[in-house]
N, C-alpha and C positions, 0 to 999 in steps of 0.2 A: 459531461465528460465524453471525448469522443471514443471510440472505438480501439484508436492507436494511444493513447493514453491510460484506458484501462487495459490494454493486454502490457503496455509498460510496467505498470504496478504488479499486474499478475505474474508477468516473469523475474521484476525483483524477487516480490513473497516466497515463488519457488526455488530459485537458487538463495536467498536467506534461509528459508525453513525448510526444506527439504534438503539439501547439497551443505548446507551450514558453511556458507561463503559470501557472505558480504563483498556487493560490487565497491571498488573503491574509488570508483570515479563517480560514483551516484550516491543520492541521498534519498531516504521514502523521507515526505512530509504530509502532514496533515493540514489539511487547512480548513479550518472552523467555519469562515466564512462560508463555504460549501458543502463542510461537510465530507469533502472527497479527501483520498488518498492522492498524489501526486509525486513521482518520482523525477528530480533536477539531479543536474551534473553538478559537482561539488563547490562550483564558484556560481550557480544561480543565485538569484536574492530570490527573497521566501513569497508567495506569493502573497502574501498579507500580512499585514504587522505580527498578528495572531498566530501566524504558522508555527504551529513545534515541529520538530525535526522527528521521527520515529522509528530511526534507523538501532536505536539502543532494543525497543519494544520488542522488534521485529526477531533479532537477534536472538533473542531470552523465550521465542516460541508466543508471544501475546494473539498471534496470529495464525499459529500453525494447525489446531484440531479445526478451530471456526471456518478458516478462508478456506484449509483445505476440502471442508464437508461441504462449504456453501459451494466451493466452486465445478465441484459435480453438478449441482443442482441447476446453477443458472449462467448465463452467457456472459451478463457483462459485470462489471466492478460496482457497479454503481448499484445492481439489484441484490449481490452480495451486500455491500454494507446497509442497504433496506434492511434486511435478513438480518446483520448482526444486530442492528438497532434495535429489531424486535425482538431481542433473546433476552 
């Protein structure tokens, strides 16, 4: 995941779980295949068959204690969800 991709997902997370405003021209998706988080404008196709959407999750706080603790901790997206993995 580059750089400008996880600060994409990081600044969804925060206006989702923090500000409790859902962008509505963007969608968070996960995708299995990677593993990573991934934020598309709302007419992207998913990046894998596998892709769920987890703009619902997001919303309802599934993300808010975790991302917001890990994201003191470390730099990019991708060594956060290392961190959730291991929890």
């Amino acid at each position: 995941m580059s750089e400008q991709q996880s600060q994409q997902v990081q600044n969804y997370l925060k206006t989702t779980v923090q500000q409790g405003e859902t962008p509505q021209d963007q969608k968070l998706v996960f995708d299995p295949t990677t593993g990573e988080l991934v934020v598309q404008t709302k007419n992207d196709r998913p990046p894998s068959p596998d892709a769920v959407v987890a703009d619902q999750i997001a919303e309802e706080g599934f993300f808010s204690k975790t991302f917001l603790s890990i994201c003191t901790k470390t730099n990019t997206l991708c060594n956060q969800l290392k961190e959730i993995s291991r929890l």
